[in-house]
mmCIF file as gemmi writes it, N, C-alpha and C atoms, coordinates in Angstrom:
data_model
loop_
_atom_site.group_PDB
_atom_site.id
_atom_site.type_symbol
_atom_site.label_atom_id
_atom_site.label_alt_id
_atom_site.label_comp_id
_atom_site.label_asym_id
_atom_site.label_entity_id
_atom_site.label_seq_id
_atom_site.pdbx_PDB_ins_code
_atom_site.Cartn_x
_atom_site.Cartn_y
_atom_site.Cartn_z
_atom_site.occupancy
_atom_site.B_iso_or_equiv
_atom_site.pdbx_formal_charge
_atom_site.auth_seq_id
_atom_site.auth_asym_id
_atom_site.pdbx_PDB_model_num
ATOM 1 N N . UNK Axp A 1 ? 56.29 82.652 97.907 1 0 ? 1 A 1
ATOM 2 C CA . UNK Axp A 1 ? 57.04 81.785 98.794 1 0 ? 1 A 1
ATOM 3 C C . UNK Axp A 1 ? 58.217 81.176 98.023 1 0 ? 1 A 1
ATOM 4 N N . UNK Axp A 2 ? 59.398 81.614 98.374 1 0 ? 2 A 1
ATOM 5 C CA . UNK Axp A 2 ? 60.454 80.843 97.503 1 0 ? 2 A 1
ATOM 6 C C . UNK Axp A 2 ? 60.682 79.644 97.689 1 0 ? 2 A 1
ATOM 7 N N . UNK Axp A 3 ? 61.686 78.964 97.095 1 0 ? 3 A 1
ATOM 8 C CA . UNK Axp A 3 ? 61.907 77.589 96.845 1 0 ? 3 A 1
ATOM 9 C C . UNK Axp A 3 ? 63.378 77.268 97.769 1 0 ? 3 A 1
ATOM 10 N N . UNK Axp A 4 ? 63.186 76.563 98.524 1 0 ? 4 A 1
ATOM 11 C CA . UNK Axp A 4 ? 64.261 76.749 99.195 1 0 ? 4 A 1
ATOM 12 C C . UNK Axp A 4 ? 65.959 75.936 98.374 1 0 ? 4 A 1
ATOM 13 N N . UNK Axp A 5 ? 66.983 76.33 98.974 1 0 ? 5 A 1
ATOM 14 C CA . UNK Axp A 5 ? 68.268 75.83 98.055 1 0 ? 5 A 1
ATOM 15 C C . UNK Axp A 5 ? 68.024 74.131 98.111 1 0 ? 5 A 1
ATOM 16 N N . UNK Axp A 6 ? 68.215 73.605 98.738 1 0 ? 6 A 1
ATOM 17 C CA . UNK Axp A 6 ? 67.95 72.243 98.648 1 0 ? 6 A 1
ATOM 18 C C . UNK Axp A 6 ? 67.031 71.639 97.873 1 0 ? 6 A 1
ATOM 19 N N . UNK Axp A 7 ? 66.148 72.524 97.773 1 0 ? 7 A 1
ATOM 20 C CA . UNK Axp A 7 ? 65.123 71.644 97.165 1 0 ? 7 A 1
ATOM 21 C C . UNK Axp A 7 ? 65.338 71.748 95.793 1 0 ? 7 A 1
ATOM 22 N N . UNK Axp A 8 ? 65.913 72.947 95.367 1 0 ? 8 A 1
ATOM 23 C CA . UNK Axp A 8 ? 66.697 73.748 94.123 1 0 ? 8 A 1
ATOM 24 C C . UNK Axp A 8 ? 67.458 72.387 93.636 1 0 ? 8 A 1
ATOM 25 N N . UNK Axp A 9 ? 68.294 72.584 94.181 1 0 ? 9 A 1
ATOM 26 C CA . UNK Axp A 9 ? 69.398 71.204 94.095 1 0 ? 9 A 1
ATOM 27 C C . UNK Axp A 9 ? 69.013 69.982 93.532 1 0 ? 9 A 1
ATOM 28 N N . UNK Axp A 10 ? 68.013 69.535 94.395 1 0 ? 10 A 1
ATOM 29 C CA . UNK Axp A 10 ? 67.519 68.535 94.685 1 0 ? 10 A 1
ATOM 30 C C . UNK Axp A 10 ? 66.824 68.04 93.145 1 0 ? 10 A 1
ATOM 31 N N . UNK Axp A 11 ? 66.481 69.165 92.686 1 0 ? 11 A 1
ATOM 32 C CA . UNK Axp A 11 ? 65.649 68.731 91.376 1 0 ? 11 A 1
ATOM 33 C C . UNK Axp A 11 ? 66.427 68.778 90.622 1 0 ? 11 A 1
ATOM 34 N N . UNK Axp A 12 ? 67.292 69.634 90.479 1 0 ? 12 A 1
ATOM 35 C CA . UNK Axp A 12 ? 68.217 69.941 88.881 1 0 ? 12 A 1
ATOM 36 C C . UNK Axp A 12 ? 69.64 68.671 89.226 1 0 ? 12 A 1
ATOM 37 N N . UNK Axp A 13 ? 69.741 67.792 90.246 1 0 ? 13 A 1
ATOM 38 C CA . UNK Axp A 13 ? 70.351 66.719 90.938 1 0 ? 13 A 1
ATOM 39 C C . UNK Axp A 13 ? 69.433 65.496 89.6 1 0 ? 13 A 1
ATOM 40 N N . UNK Axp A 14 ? 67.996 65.774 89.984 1 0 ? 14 A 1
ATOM 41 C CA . UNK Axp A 14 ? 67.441 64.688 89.618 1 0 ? 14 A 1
ATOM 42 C C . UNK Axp A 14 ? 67.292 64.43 88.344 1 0 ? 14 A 1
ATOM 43 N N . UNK Axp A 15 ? 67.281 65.867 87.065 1 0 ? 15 A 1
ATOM 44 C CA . UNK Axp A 15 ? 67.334 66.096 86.262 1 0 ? 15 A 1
ATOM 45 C C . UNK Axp A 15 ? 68.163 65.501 85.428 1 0 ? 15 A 1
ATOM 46 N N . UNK Axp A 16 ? 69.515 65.806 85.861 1 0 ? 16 A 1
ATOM 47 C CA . UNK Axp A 16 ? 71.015 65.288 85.498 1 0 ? 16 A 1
ATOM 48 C C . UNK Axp A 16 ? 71.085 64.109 85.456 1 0 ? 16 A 1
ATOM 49 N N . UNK Axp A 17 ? 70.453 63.395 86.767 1 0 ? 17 A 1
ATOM 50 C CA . UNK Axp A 17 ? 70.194 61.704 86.318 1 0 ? 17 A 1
ATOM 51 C C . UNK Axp A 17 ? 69.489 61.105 85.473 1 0 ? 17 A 1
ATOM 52 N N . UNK Axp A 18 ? 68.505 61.4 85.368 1 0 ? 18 A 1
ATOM 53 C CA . UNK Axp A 18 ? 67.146 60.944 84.16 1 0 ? 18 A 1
ATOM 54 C C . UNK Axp A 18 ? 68.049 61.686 82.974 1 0 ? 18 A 1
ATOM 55 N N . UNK Axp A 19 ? 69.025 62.547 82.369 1 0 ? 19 A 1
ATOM 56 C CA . UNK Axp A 19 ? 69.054 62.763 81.006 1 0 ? 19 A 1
ATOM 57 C C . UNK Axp A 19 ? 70.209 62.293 81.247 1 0 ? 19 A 1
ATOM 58 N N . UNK Axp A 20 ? 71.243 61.37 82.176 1 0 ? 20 A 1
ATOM 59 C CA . UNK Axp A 20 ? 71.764 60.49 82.168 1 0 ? 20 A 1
ATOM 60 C C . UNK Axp A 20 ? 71.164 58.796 81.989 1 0 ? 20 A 1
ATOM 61 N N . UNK Axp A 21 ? 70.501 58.825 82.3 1 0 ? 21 A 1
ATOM 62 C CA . UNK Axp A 21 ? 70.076 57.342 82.117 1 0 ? 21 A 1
ATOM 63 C C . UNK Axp A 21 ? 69.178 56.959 81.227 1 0 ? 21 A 1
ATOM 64 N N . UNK Axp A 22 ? 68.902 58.648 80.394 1 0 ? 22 A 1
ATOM 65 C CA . UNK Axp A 22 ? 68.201 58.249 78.628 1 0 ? 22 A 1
ATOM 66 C C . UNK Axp A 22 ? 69.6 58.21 77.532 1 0 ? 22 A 1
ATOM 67 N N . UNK Axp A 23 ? 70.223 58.643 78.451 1 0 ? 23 A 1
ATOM 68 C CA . UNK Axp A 23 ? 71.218 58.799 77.169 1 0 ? 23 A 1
ATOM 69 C C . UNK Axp A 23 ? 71.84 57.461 77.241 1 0 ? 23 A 1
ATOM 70 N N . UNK Axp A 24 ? 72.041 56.998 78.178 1 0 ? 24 A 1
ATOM 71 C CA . UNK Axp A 24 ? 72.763 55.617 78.46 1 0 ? 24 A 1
ATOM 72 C C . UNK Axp A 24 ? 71.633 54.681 77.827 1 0 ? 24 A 1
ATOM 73 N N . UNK Axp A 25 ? 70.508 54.54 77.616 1 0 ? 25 A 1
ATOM 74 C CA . UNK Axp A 25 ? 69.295 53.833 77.216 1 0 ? 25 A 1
ATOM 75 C C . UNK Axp A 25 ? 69.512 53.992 75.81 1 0 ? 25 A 1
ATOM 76 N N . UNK Axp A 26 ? 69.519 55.249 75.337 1 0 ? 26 A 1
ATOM 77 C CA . UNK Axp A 26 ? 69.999 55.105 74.017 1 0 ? 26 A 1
ATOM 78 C C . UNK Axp A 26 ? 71.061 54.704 73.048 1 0 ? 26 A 1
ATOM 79 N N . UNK Axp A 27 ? 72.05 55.052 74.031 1 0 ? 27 A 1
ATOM 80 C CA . UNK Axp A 27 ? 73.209 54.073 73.799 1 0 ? 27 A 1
ATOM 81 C C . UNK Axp A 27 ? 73.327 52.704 73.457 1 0 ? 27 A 1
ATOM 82 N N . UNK Axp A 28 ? 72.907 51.769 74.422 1 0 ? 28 A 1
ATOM 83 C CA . UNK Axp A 28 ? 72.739 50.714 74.569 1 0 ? 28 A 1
ATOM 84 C C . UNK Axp A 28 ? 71.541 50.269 73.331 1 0 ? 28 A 1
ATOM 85 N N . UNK Axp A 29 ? 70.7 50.564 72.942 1 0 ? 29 A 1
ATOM 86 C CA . UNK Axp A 29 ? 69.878 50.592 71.744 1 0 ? 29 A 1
ATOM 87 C C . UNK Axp A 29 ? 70.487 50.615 70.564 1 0 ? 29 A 1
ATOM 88 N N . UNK Axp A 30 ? 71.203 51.407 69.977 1 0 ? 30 A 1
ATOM 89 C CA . UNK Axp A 30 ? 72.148 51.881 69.183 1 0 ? 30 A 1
ATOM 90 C C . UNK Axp A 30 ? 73.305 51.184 68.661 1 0 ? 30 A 1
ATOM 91 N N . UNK Axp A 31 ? 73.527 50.241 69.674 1 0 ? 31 A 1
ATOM 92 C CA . UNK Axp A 31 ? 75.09 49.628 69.512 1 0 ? 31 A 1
ATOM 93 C C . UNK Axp A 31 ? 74.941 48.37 69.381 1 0 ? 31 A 1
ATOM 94 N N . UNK Axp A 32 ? 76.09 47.829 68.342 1 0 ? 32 A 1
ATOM 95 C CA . UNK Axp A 32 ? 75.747 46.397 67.507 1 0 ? 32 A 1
ATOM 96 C C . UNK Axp A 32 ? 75.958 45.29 68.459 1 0 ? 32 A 1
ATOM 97 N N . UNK Axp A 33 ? 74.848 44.204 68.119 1 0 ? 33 A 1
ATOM 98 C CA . UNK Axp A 33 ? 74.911 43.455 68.688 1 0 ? 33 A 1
ATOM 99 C C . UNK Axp A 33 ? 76.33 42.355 68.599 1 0 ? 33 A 1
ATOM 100 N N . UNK Axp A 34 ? 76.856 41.831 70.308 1 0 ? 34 A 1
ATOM 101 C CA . UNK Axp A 34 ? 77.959 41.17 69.865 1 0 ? 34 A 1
ATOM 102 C C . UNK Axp A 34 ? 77.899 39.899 69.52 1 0 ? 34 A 1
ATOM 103 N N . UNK Axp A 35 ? 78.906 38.681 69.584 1 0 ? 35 A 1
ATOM 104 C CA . UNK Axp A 35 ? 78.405 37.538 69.545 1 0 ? 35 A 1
ATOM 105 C C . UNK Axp A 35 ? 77.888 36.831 67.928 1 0 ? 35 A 1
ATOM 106 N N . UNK Axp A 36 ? 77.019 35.336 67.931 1 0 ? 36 A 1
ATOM 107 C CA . UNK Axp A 36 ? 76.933 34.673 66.503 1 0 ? 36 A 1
ATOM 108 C C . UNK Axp A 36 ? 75.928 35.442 66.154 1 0 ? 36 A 1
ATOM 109 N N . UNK Axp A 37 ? 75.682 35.655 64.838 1 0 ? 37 A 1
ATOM 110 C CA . UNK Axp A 37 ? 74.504 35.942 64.308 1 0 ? 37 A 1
ATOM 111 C C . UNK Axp A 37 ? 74.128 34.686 63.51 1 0 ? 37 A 1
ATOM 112 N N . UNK Axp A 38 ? 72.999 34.341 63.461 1 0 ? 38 A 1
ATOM 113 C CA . UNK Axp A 38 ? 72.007 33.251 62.651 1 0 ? 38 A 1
ATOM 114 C C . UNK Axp A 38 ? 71.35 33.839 61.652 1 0 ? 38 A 1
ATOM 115 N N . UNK Axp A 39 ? 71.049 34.046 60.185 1 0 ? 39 A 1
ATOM 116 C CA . UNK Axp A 39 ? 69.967 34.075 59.182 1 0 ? 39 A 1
ATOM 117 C C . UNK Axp A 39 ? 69.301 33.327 59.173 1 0 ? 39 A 1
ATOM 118 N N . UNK Axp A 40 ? 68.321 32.878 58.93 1 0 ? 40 A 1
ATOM 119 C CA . UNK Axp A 40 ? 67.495 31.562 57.84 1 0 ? 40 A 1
ATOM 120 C C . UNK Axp A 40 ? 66.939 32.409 56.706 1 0 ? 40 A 1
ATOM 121 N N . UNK Axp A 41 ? 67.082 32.276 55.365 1 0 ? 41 A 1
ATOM 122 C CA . UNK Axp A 41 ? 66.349 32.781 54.674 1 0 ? 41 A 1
ATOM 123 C C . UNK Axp A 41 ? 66.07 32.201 53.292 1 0 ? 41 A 1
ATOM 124 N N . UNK Axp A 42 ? 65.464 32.939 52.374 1 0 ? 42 A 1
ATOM 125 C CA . UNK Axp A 42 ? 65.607 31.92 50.988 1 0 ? 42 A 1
ATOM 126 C C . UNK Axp A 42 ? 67.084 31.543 50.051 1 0 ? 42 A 1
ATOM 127 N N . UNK Axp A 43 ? 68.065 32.656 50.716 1 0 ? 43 A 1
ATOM 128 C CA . UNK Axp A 43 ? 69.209 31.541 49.953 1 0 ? 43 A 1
ATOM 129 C C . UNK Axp A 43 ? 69.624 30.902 50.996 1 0 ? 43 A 1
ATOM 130 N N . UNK Axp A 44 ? 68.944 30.224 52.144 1 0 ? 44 A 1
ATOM 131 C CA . UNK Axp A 44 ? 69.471 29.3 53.099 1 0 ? 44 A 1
ATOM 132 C C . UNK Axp A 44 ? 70.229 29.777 54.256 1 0 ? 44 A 1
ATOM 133 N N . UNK Axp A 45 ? 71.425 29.197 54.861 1 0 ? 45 A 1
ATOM 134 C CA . UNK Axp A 45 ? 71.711 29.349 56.359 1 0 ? 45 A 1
ATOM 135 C C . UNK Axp A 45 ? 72.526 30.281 56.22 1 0 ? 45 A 1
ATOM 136 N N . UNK Axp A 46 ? 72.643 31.5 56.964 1 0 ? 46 A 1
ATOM 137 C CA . UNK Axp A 46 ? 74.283 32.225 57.203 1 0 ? 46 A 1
ATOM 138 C C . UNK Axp A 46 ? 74.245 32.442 58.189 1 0 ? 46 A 1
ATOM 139 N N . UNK Axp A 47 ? 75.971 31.858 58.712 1 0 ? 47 A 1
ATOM 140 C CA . UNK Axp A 47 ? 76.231 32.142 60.062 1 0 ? 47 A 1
ATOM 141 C C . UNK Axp A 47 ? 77.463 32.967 59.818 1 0 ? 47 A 1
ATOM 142 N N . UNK Axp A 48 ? 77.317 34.293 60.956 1 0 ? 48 A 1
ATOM 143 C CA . UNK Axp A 48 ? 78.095 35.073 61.391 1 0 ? 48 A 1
ATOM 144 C C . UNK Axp A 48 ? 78.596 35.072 62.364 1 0 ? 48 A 1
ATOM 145 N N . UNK Axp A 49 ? 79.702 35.499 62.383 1 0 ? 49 A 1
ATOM 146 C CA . UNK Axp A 49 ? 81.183 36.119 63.638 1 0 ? 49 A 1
ATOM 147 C C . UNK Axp A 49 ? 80.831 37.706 63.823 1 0 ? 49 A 1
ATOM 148 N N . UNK Axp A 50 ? 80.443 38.061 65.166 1 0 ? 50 A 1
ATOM 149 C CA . UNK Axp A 50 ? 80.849 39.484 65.1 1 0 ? 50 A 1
ATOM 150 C C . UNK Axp A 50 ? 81.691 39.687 66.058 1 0 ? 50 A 1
């Protein structure tokens, strides 16, 4: 029983989105945070500009 075209579509449609929206997930993972940065540590306070 074949698969009809639409439904064809329909999946390799859905495909394209999900390895769109891992790649965008990974992206967003990946990329530096903007804004202050805070330390506390043993030589004391550092504050950053990014």
């Amino acid at each position: 029983m074949p698969i009809s075209r639409n439904i064809l579509f329909l999946i390799i449609g859905a495909l394209i989105v999900g390895v769109g929206v891992l790649g965008y997930n990974l992206y967003q993972t990946k990329k530096q945070p903007e804004g202050l940065q805070i330390n506390v540590g043993p030589n004391g306070l550092k504050i950053q500009n990014k």
